[in-house]
C-alpha positions in Angstrom: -46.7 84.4 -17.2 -43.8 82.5 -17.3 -44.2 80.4 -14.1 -47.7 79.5 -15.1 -46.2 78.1 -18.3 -43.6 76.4 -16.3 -46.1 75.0 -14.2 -48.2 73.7 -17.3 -45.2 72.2 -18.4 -44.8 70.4 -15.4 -47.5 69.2 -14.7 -47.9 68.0 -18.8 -44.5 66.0 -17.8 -45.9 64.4 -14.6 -49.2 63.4 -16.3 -47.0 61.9 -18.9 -44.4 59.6 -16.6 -47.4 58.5 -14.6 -49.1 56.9 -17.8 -46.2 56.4 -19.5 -45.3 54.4 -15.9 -49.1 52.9 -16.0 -48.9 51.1 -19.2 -45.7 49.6 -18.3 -47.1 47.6 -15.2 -49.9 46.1 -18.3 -46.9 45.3 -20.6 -45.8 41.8 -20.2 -42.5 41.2 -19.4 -40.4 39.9 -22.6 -39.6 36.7 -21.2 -43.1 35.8 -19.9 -43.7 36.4 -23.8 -40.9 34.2 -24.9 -42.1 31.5 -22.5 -45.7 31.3 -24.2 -44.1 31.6 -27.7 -42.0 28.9 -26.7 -44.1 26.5 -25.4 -46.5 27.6 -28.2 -44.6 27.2 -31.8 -40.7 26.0 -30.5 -40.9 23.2 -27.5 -42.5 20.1 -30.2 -38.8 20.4 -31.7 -36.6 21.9 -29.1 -35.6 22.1 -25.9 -33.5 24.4 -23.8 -30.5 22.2 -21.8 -32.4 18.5 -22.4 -30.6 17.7 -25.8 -31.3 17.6 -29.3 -35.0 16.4 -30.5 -36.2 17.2 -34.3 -33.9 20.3 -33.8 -30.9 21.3 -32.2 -30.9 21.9 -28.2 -31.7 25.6 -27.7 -29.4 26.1 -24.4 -26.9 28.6 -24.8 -27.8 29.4 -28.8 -27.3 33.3 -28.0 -23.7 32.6 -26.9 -23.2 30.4 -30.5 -24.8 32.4 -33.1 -24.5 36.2 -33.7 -27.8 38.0 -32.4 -29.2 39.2 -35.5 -28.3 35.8 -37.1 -30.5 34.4 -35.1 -33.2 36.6 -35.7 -33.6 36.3 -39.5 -33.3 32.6 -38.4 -36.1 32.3 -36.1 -37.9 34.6 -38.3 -37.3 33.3 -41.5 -35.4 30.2 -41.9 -36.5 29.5 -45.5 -34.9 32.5 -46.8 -32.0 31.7 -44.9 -31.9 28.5 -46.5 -32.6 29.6 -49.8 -29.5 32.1 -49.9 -27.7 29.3 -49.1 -26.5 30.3 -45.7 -23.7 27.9 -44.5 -24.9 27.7 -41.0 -28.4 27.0 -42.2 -27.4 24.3 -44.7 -25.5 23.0 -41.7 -28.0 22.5 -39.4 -30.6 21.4 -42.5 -27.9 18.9 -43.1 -27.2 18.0 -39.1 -31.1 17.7 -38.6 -32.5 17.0 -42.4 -36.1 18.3 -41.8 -35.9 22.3 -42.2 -37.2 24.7 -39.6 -40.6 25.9 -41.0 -41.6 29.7 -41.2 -43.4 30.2 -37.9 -44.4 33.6 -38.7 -43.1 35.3 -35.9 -43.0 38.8 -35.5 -39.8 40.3 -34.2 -41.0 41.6 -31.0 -41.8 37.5 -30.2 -38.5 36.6 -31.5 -36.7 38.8 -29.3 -39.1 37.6 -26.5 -38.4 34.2 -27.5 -34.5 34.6 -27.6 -34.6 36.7 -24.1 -36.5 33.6 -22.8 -33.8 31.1 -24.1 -31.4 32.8 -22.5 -32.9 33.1 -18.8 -33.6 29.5 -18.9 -30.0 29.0 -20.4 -28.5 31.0 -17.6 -31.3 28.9 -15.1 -33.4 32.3 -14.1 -36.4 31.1 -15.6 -38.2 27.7 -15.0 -37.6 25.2 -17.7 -40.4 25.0 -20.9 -43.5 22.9 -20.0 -43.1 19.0 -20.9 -46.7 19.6 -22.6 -47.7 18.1 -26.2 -44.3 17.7 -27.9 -45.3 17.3 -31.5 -44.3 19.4 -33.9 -45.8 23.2 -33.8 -49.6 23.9 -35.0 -49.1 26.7 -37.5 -48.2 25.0 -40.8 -44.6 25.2 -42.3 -43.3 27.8 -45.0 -41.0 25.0 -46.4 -39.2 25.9 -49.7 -37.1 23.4 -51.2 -33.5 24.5 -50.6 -31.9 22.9 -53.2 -34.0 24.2 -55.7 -33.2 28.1 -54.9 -30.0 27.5 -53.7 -28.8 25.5 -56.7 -29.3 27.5 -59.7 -28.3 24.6 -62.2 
């Protein structure tokens, strides 16, 4: 009785590594998903290593900023703004147009930031030069000064 359990057990514990195993090989990679979420929302106002454009040069930003600053950032820069962050009114100040609200879940941040930080430490190719206007999605701008500000 006992070794037919063991054996069910087994054999449940196989069948689950193997699929567990399977799905992996369909998963994509984070940074192939930070690639295409880069070139996608990010490249028409940064670049990774090739200087500043709309917004600040992306190269090295994980050694800069603390990880989970950079998160909410990339995830939501207007409430960043709107709290009156002092890193965000710097760079609102340093750039004057405000990153917009791209709507990003966290999974693509992560992918995104994982991506920056392979072509920052050059193992993965560069962004596509592509169409460099500003990202599709339309902004989630709120006016800083008028939540930051309460006069």
């Amino acid at each position: 009785m006992r070794v037919k359990f063991y054996r069910a057990l087994a054999a449940a514990a196989a069948a689950a590594i193997t699929a567990g195993l399977a799905l992996s090989a369909f998963a994509q990679p984070p940074v192939d998903e930070g690639r295409q979420v880069f070139e996608q929302k990010c490249v028409g106002c940064h670049t990774i290593g090739q200087g500043d454009r709309v917004g600040p040069d992306l190269k090295g930003v994980s050694q800069r900023r603390d990880r989970e600053w950079l998160i909410q950032w990339i995830m939501a820069p207007d409430q960043l703004i709107a709290r009156g962050d002092p890193i965000a009114r710097e760079l609102l100040n340093k750039y004057k147009t405000p990153m917009p609200n791209l709507g990003l879940t966290r999974d693509q941040v992560l992918a995104v930031i994982s991506y920056i930080d392979a072509v920052s430490a050059g193992g993965a190719p560069a962004p596509a030069a592509g169409d460099r206007r500003a990202p599709s999605s339309p902004p989630t701008v709120v006016d800083w000064r008028a939540t930051a500000d309460p006069r």
